[in-house]
C-alpha positions as CSV (number, residue, x, y, z in Angstrom):
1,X,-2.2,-3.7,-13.2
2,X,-3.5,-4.3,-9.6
3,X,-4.2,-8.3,-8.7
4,X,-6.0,-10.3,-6.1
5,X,-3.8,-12.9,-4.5
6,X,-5.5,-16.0,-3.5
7,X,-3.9,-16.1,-0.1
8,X,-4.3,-13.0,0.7
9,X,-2.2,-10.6,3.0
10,X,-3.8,-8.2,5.2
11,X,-4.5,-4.8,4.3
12,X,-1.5,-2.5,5.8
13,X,-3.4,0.3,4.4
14,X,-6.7,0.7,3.0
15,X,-5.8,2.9,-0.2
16,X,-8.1,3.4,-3.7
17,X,-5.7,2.3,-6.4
18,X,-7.9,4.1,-8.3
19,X,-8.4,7.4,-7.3
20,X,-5.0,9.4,-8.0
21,X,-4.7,13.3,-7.1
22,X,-2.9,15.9,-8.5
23,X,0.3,14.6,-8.2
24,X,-0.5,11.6,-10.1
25,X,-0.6,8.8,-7.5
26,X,-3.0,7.2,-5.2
27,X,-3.5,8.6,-2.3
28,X,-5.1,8.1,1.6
29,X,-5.2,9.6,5.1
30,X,-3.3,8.0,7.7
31,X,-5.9,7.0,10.0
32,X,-6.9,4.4,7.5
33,X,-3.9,2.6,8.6
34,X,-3.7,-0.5,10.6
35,X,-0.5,0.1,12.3
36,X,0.2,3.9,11.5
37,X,3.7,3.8,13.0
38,X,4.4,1.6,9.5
39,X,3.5,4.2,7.5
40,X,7.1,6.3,6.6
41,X,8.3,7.6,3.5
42,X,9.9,5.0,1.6
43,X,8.3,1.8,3.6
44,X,6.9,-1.2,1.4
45,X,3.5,-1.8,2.5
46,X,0.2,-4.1,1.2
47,X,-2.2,-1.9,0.0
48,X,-5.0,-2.2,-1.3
49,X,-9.6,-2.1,-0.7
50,X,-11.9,-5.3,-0.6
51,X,-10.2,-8.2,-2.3
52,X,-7.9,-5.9,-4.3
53,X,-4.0,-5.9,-2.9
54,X,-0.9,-4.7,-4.1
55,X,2.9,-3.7,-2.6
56,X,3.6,0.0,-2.4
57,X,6.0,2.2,-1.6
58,X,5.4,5.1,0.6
59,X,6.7,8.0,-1.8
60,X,5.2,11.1,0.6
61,X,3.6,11.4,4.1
62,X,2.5,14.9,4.3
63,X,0.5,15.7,7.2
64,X,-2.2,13.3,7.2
65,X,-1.6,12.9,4.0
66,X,0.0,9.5,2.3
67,X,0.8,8.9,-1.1
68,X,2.1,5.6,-2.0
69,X,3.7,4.1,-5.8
70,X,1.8,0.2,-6.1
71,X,4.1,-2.6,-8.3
72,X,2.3,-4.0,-10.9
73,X,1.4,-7.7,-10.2
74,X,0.6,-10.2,-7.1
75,X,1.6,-9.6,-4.1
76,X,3.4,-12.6,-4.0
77,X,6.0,-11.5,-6.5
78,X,7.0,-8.8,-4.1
79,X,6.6,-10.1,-1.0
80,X,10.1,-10.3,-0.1
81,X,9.8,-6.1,0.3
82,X,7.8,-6.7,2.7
83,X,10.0,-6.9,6.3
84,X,8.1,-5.6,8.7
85,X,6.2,-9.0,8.2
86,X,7.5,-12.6,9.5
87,X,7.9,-15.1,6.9
């Protein structure tokens, strides 16, 4: 599901696409973000760990809590969600 782009993006927030919780999604804590102000309910971010990326959406910030919803695919296919980002 989850690919490595060659020209890879940075990591908005580090996130283990493969480790979900009871609510069935991945899941991390805030502080692993690089620019935590990003991180709102229904923002597209790049997620991802090591060489491993993806676009997510934000689905739930509770507390320190985030959940985030990755596309299937590069990054590159869903780059344009990506606006907090210059082209």
């Amino acid at each position: 599901m989850i690919m490595t782009d060659s020209d890879e993006l940075p990591i908005d927030l580090v996130v283990d696409l493969n480790s979900e919780d009871d609510s069935g999604l991945p899941w991390t804590l805030i502080d692993e973000a690089a620019e935590p102000s990003l991180v709102v309910e229904g923002a597209w971010l790049v997620v991802g760990q090591g060489s491993v990326r993806a676009v997510a959406q934000v689905i739930e910030v509770d507390g320190e809590i985030v959940r985030v919803r990755a596309l299937p695919g590069p990054v590159d296919r869903h780059r344009h969600l990506l606006t907090h980002r210059v082209a």
